[in-house]
N, CA, C and O atoms as CSV, one atom per row, in Angstrom:
chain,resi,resn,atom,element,x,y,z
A,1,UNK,N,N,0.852,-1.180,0.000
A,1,UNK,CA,C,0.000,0.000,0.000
A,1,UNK,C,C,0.894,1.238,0.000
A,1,UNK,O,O,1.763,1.183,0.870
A,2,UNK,N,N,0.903,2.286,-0.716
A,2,UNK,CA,C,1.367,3.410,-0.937
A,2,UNK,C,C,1.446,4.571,0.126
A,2,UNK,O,O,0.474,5.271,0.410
A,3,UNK,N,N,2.455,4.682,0.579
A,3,UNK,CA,C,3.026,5.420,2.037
A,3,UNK,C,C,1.213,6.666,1.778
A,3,UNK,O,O,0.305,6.632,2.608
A,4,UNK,N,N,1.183,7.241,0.964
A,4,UNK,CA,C,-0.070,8.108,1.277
A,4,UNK,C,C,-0.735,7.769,1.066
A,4,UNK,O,O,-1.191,8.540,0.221
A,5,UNK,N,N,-1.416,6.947,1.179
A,5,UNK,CA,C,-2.809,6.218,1.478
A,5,UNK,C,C,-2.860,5.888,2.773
A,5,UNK,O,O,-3.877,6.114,3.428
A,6,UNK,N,N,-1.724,5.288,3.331
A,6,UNK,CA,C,-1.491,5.018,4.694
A,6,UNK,C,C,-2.068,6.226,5.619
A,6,UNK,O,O,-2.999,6.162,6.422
A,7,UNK,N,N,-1.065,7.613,5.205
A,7,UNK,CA,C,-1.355,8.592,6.049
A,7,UNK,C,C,-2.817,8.996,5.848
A,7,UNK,O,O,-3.379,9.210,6.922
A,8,UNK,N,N,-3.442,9.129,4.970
A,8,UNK,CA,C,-5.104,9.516,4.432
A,8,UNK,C,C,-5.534,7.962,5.494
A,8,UNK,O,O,-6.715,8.210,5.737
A,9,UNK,N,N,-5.368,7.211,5.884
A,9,UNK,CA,C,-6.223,6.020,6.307
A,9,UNK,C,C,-5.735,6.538,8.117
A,9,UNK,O,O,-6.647,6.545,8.944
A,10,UNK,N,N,-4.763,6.808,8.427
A,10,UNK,CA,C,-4.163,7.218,9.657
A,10,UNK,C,C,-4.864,8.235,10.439
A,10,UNK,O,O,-5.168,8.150,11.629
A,11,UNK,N,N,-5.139,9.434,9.451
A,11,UNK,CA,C,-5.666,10.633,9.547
A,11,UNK,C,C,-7.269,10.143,10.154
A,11,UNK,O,O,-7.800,10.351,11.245
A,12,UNK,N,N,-7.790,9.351,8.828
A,12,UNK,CA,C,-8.930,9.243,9.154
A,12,UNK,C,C,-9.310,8.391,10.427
A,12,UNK,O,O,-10.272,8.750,11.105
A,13,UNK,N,N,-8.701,7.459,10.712
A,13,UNK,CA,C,-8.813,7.046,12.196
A,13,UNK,C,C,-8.536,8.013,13.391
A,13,UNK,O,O,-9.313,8.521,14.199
A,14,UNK,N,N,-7.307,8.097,13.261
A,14,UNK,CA,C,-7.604,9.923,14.075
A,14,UNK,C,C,-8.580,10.974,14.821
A,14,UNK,O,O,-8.772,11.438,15.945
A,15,UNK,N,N,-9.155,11.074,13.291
A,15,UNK,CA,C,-10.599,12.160,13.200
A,15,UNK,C,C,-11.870,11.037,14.051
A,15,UNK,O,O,-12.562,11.371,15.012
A,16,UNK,N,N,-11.879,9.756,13.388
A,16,UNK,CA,C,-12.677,8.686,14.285
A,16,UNK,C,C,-12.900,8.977,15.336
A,16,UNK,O,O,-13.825,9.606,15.849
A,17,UNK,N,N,-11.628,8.300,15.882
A,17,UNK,CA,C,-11.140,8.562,17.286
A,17,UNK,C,C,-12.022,9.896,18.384
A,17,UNK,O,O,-13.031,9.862,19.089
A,18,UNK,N,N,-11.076,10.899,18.065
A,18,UNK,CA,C,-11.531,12.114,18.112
A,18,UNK,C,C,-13.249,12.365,18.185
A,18,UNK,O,O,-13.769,13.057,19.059
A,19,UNK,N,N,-13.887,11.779,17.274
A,19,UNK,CA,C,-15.379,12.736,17.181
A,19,UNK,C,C,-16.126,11.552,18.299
A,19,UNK,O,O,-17.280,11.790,18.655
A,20,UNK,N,N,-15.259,9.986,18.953
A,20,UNK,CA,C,-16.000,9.379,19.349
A,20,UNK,C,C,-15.922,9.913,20.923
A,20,UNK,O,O,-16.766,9.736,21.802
A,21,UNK,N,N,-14.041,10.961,21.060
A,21,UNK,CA,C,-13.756,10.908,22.545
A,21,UNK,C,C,-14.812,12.267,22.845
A,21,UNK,O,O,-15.309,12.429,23.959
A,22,UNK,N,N,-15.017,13.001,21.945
A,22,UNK,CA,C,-15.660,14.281,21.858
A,22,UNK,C,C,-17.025,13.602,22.137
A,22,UNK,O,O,-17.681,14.296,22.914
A,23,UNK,N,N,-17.661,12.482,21.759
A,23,UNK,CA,C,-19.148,12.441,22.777
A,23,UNK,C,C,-18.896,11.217,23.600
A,23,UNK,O,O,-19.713,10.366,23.247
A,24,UNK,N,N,-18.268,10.853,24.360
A,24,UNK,CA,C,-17.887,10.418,25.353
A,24,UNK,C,C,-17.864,11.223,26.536
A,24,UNK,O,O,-18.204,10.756,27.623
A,25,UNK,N,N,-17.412,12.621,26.364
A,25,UNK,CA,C,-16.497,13.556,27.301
A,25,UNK,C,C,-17.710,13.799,27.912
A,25,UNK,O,O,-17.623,13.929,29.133
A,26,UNK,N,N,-19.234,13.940,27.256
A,26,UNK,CA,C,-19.917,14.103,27.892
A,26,UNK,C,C,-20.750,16.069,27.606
A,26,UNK,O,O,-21.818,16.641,27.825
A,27,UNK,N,N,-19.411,16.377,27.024
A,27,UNK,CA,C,-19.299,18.103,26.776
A,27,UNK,C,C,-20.669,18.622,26.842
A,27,UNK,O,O,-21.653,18.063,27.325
A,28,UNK,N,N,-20.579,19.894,26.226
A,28,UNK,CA,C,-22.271,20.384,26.218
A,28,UNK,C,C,-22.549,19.764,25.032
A,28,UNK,O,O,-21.930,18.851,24.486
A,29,UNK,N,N,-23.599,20.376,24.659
A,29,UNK,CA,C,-24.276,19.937,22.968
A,29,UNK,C,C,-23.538,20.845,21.581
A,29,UNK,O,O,-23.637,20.814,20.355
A,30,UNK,N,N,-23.080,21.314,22.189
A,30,UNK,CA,C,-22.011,21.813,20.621
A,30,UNK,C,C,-21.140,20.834,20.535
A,30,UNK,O,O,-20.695,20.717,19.394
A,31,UNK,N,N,-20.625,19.905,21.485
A,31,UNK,CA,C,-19.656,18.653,20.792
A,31,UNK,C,C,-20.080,17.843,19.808
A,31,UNK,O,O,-19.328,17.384,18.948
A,32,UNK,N,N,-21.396,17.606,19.885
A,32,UNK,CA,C,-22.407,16.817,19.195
A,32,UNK,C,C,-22.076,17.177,17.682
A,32,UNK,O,O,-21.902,16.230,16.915
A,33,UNK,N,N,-21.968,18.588,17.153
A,33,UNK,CA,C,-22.249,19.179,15.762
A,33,UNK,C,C,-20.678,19.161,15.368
A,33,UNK,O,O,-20.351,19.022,14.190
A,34,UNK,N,N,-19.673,19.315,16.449
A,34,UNK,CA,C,-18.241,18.914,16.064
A,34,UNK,C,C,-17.529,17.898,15.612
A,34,UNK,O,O,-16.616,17.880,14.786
A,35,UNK,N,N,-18.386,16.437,16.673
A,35,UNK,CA,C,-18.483,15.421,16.206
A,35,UNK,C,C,-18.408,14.859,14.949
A,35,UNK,O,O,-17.655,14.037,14.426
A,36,UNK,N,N,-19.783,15.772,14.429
A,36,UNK,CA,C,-20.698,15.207,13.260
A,36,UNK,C,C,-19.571,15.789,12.574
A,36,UNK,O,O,-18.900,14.890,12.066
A,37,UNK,N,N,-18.989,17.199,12.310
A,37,UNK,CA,C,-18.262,17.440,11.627
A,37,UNK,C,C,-17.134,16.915,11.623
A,37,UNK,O,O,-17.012,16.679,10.421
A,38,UNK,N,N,-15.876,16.427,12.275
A,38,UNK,CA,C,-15.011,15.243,12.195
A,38,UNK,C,C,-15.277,14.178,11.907
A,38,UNK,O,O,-14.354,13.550,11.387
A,39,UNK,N,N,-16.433,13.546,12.059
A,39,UNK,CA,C,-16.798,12.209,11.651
A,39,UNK,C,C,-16.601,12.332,9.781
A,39,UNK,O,O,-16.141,11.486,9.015
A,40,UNK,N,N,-17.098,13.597,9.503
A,40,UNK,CA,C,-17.164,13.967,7.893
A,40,UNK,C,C,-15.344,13.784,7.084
A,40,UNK,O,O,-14.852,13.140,6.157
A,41,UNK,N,N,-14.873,14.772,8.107
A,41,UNK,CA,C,-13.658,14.527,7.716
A,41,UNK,C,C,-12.993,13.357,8.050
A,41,UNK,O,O,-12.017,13.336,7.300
A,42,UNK,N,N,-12.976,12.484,8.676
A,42,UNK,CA,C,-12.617,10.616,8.890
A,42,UNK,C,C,-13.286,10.416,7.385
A,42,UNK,O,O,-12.521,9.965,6.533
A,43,UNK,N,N,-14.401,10.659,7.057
A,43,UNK,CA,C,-14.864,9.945,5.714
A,43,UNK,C,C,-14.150,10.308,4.344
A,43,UNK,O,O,-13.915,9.582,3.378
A,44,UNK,N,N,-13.825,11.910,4.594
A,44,UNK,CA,C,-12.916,12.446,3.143
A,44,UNK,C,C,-11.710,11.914,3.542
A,44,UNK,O,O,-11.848,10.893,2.868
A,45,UNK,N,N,-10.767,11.771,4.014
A,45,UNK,CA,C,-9.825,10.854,4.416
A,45,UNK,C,C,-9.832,9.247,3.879
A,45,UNK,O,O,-8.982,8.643,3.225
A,46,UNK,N,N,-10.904,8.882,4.324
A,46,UNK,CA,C,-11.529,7.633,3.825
A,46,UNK,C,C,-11.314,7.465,2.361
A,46,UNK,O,O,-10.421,6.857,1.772
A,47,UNK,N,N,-12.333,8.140,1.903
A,47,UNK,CA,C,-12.455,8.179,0.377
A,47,UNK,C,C,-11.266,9.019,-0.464
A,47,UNK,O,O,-11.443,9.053,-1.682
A,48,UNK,N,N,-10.196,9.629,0.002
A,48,UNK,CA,C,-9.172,9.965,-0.414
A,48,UNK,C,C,-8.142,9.045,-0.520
A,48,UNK,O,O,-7.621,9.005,-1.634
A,49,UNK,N,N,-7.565,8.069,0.573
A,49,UNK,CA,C,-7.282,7.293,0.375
A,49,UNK,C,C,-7.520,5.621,-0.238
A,49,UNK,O,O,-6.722,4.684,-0.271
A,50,UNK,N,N,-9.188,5.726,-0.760
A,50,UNK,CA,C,-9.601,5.019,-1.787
A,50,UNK,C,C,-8.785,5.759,-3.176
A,50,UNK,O,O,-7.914,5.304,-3.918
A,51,UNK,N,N,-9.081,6.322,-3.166
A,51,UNK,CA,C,-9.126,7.095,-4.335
A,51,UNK,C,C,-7.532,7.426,-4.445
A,51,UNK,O,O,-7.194,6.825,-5.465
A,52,UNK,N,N,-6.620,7.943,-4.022
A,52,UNK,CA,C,-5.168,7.428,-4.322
A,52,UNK,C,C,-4.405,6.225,-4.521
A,52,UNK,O,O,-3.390,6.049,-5.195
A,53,UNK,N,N,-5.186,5.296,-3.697
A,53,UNK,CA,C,-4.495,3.813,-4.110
A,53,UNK,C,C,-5.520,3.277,-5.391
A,53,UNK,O,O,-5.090,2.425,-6.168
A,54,UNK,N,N,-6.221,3.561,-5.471
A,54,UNK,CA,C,-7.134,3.102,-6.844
A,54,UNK,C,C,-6.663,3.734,-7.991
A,54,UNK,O,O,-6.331,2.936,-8.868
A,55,UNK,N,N,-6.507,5.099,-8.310
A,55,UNK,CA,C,-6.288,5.686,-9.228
A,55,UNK,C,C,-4.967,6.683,-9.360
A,55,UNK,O,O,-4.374,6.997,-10.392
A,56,UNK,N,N,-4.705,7.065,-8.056
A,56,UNK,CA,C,-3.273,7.716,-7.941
A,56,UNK,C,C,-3.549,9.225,-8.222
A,56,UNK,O,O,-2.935,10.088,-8.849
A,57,UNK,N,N,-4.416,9.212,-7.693
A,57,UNK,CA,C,-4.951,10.944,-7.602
A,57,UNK,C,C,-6.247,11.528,-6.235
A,57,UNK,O,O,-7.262,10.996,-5.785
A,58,UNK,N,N,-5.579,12.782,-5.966
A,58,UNK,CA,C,-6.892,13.000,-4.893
A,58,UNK,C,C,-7.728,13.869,-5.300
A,58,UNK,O,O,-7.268,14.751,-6.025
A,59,UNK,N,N,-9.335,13.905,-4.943
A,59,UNK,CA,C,-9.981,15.160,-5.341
A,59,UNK,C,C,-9.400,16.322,-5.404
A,59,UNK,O,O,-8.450,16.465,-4.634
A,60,UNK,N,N,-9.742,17.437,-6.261
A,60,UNK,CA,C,-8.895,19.101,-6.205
A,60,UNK,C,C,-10.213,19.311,-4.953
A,60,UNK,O,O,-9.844,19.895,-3.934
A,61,UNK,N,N,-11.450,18.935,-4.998
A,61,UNK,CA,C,-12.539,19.394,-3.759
A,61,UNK,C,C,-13.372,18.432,-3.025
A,61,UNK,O,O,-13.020,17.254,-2.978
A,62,UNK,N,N,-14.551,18.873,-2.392
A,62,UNK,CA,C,-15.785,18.371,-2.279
A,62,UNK,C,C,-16.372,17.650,-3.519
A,62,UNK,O,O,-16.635,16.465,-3.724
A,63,UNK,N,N,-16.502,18.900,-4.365
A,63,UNK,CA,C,-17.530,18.480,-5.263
A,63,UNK,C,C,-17.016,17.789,-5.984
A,63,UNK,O,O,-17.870,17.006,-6.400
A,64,UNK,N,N,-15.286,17.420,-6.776
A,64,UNK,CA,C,-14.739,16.180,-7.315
A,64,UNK,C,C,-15.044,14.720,-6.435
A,64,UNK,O,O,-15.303,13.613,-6.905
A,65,UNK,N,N,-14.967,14.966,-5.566
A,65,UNK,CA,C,-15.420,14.064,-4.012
A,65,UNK,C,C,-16.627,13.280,-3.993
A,65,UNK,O,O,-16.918,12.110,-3.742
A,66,UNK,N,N,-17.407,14.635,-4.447
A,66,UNK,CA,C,-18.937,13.595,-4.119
A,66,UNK,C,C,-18.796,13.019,-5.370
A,66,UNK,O,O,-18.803,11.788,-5.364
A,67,UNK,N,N,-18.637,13.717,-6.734
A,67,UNK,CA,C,-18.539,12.789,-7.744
A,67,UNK,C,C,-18.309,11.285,-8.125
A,67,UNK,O,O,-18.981,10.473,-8.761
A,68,UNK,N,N,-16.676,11.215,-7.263
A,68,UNK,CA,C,-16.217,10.210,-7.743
A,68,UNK,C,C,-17.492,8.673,-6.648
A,68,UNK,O,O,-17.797,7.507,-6.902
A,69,UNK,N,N,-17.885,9.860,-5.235
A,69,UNK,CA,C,-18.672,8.952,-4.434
A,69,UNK,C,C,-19.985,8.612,-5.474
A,69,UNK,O,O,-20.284,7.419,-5.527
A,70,UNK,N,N,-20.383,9.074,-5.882
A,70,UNK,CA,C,-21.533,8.787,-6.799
A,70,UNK,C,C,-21.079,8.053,-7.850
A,70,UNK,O,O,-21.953,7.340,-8.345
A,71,UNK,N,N,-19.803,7.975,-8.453
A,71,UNK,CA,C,-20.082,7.429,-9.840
A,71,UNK,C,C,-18.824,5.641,-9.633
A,71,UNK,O,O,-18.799,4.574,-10.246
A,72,UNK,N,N,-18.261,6.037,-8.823
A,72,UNK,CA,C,-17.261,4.841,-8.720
A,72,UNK,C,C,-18.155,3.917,-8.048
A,72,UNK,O,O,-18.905,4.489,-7.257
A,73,UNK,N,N,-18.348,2.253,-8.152
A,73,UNK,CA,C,-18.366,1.169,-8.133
A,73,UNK,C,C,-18.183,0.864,-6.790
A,73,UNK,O,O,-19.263,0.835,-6.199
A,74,UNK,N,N,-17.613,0.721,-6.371
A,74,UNK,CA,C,-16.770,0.210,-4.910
A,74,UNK,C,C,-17.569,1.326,-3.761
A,74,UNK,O,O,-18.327,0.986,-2.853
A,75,UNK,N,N,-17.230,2.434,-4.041
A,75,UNK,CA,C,-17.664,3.667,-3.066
A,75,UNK,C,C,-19.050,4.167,-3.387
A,75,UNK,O,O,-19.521,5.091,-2.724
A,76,UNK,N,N,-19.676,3.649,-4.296
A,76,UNK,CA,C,-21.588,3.208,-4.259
A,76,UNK,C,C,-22.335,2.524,-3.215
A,76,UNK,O,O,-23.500,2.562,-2.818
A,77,UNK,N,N,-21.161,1.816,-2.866
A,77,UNK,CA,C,-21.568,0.288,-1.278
A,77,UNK,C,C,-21.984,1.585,-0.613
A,77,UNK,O,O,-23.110,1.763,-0.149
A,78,UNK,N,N,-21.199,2.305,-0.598
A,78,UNK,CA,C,-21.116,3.383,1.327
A,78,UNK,C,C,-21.776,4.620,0.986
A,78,UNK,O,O,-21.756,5.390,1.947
A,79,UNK,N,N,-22.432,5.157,-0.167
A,79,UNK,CA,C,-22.717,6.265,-1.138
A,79,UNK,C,C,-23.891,7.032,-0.014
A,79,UNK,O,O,-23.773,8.237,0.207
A,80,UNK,N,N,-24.967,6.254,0.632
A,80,UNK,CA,C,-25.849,6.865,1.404
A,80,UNK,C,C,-25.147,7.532,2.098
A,80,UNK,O,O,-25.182,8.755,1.960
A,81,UNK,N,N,-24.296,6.933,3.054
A,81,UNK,CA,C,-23.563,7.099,4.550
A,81,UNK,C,C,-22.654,7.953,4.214
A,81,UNK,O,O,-22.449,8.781,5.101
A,82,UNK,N,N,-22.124,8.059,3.423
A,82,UNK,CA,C,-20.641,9.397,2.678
A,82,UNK,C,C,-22.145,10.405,3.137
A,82,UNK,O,O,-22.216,10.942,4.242
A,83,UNK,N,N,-23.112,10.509,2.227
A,83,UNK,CA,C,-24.056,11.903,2.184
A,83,UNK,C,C,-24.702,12.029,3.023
A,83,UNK,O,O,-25.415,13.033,3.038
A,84,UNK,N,N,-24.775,10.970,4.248
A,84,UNK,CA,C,-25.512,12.132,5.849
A,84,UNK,C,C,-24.413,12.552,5.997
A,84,UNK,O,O,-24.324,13.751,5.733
A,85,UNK,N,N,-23.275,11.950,6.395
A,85,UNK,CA,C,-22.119,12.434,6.694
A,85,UNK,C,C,-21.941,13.654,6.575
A,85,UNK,O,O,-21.973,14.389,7.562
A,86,UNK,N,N,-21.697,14.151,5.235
A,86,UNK,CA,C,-21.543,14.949,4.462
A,86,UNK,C,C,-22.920,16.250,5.099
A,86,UNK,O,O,-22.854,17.162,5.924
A,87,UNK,N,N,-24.003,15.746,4.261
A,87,UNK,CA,C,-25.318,16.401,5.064
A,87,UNK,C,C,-24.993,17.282,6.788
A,87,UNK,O,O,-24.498,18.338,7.182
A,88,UNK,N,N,-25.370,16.560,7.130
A,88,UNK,CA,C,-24.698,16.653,8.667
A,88,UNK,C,C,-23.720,17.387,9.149
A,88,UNK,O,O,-23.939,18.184,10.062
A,89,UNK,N,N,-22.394,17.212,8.560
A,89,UNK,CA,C,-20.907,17.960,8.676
A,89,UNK,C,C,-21.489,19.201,7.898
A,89,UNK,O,O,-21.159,20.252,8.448
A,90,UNK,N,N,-22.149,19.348,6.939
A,90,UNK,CA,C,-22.343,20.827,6.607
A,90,UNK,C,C,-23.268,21.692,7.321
A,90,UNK,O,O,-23.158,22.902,7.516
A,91,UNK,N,N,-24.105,20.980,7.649
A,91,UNK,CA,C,-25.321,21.573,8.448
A,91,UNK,C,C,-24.230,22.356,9.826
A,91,UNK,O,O,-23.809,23.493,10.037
A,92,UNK,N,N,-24.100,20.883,10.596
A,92,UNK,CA,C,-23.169,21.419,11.943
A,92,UNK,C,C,-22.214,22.528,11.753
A,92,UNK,O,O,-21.937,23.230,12.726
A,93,UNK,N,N,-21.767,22.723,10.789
A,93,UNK,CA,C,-20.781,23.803,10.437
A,93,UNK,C,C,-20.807,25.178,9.690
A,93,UNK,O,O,-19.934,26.046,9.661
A,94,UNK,N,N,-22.181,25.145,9.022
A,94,UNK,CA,C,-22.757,26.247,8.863
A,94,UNK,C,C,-24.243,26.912,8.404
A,94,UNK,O,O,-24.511,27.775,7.568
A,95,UNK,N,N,-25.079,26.132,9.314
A,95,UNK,CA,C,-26.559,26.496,9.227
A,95,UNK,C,C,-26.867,27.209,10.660
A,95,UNK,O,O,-26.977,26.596,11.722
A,96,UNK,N,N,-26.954,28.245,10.536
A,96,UNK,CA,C,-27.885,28.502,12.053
A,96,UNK,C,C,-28.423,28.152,12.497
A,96,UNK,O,O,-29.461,27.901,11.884
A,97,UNK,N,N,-28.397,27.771,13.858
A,97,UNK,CA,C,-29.605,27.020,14.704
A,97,UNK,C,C,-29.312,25.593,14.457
A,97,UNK,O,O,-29.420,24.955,15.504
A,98,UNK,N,N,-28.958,24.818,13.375
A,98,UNK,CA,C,-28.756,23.706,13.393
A,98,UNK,C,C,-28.307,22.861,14.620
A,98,UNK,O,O,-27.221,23.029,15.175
A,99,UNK,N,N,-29.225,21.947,14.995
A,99,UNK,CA,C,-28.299,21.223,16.630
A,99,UNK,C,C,-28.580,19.686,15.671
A,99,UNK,O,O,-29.026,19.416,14.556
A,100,UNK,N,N,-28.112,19.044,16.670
A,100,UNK,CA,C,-27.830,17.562,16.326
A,100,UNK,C,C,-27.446,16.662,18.241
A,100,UNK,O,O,-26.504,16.739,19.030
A,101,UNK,N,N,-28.693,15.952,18.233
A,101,UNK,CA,C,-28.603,14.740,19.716
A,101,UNK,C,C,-27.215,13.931,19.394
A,101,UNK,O,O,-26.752,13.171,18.543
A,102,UNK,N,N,-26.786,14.684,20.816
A,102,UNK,CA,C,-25.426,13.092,21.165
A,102,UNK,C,C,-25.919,11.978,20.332
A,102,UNK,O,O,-25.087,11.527,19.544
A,103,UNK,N,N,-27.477,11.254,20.331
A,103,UNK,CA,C,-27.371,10.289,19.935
A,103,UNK,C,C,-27.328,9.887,18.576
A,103,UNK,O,O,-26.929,8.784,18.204
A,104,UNK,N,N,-27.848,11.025,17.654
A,104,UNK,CA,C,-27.645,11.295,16.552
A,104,UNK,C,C,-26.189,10.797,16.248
A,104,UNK,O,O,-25.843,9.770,15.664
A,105,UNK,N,N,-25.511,11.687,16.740
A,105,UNK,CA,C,-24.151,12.096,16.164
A,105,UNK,C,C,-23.425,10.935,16.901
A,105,UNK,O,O,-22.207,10.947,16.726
A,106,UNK,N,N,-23.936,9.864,17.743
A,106,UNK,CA,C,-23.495,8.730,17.931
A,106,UNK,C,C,-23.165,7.888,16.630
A,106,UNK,O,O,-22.062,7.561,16.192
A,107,UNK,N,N,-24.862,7.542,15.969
A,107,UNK,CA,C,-24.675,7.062,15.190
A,107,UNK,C,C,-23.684,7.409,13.969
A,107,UNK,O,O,-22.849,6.662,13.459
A,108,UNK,N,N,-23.990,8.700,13.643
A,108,UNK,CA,C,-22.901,9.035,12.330
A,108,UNK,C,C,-21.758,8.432,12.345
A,108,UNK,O,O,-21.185,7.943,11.371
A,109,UNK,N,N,-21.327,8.454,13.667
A,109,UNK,CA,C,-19.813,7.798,13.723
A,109,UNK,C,C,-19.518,6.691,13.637
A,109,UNK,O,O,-18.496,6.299,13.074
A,110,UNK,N,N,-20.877,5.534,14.514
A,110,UNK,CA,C,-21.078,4.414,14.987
A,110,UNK,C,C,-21.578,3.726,13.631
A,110,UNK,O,O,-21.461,2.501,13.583
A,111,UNK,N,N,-21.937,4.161,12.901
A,111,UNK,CA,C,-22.852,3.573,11.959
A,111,UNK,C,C,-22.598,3.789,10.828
A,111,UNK,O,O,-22.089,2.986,10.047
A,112,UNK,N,N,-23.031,5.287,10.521
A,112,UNK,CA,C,-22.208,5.640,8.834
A,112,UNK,C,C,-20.662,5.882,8.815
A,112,UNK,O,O,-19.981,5.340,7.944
A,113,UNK,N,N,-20.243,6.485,9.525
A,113,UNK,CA,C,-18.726,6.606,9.160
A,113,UNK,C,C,-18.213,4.637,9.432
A,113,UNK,O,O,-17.410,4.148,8.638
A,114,UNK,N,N,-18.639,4.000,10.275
A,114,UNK,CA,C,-18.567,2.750,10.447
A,114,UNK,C,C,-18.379,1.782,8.739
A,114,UNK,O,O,-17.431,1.169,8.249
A,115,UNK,N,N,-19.672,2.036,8.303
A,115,UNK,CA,C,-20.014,1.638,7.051
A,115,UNK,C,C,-19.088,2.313,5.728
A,115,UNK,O,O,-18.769,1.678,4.723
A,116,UNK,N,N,-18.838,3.381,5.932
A,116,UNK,CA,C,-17.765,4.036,4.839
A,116,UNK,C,C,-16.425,3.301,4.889
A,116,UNK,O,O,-15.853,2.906,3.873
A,117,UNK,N,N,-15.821,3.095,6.496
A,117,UNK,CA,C,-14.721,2.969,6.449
A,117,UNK,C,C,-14.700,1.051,6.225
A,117,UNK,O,O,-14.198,0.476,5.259
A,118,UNK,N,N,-15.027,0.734,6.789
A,118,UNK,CA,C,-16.052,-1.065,6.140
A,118,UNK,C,C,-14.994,-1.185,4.689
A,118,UNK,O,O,-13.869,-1.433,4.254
A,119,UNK,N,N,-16.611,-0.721,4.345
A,119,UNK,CA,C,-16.691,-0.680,2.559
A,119,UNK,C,C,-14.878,-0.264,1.667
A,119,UNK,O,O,-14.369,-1.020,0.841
A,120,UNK,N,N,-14.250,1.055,2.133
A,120,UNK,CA,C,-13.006,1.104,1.553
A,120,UNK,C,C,-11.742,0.476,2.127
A,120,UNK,O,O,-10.733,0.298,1.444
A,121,UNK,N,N,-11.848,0.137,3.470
A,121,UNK,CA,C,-10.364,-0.872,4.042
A,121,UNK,C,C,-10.724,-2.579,3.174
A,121,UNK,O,O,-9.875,-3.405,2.838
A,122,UNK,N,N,-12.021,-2.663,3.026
A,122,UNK,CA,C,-12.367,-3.790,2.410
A,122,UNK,C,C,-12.013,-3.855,0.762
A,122,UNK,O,O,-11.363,-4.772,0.259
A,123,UNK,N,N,-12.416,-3.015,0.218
A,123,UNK,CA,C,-11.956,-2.861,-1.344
A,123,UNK,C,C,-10.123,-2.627,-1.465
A,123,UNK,O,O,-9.543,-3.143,-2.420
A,124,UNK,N,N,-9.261,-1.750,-0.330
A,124,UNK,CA,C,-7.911,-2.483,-0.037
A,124,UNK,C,C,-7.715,-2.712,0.419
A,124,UNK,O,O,-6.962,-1.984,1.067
A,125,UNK,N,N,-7.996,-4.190,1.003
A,125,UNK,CA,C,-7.634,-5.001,1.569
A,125,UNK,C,C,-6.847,-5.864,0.482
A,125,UNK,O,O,-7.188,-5.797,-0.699
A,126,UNK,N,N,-5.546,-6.864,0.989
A,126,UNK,CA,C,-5.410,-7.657,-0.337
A,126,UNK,C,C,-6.275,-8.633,-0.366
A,126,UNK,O,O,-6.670,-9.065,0.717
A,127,UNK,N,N,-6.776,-9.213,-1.602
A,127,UNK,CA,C,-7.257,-10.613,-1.891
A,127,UNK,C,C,-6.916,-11.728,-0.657
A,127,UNK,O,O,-5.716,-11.954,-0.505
A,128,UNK,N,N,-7.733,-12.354,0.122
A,128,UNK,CA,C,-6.996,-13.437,0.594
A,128,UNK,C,C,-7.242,-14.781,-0.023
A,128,UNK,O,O,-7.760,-14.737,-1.138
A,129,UNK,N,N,-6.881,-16.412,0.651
A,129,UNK,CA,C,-7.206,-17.703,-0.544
A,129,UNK,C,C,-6.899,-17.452,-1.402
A,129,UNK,O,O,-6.611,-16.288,-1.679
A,130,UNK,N,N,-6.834,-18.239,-2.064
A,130,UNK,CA,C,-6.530,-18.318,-3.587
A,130,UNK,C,C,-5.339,-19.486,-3.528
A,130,UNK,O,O,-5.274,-20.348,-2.651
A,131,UNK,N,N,-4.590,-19.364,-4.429
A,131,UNK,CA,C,-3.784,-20.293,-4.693
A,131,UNK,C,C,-2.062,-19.304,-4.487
A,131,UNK,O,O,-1.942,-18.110,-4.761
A,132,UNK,N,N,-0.908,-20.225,-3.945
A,132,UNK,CA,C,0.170,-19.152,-4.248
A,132,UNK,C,C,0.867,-19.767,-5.492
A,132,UNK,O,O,0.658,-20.940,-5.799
A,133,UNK,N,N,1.769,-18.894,-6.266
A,133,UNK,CA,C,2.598,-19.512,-6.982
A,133,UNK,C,C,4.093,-20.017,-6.345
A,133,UNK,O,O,4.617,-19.516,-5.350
A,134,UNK,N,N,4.746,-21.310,-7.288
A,134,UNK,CA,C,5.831,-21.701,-6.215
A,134,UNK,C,C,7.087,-21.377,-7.538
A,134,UNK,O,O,8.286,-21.523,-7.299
């Protein structure tokens, strides 16, 4: 696997990490929408490092981003869960008034970012079985 894919897969555990210790801590309810928004970025991470070891290039944005999430094969499996994500991380970050329940923003992490990251450690993963050559 290609030293930057590694770090894009590193990162995104990281951000994981992070949005799960952030509703753990217990904080007020703005951790909740911070959450949601790191959980987003664990997923572009995600799908960046799909997308460099697959093709050897990263989005220039978002919107190359959602693209390739919509139109590539592999990253169709996780295509809902990329767009609450997504949904969500934008809302929390710049809609007024927008709130989001701990338990909400449980799941995003627990569930869709769960399912994103699934779907692309699974597509590189290597092949296992098969036969070896001698």
């Amino acid at each position: 696997m290609d030293q930057h894919t590694i770090e894009h897969l590193a990162l995104a555990a990281r951000n994981r990490d992070l949005a799960r210790s952030l509703l753990a801590s217990g904080q007020p309810p703005q951790a909740s929408e911070w959450a949601a928004v790191i959980a987003f970025y664990a997923a572009v991470h995600l799908v960046n490092a799909y997308l460099w070891e697959t093709y050897g290039r990263e989005p220039a944005d978002h919107g190359e981003r959602n693209l390739a999430v919509r139109t590539d094969p592999v990253l169709g499996h996780c295509r809902r869960e990329y767009r609450r994500l997504a949904d969500n991380g934008y809302h929390a970050r710049y809609t007024l008034g927008f709130r989001i329940p701990a338990t909400d923003a449980q799941v995003l992490v627990d569930v869709q970012l769960a399912r994103v990251e699934a779907v692309i450690r699974r597509a590189l993963s290597p092949p296992t079985g098969g036969t070896t050559r001698s």
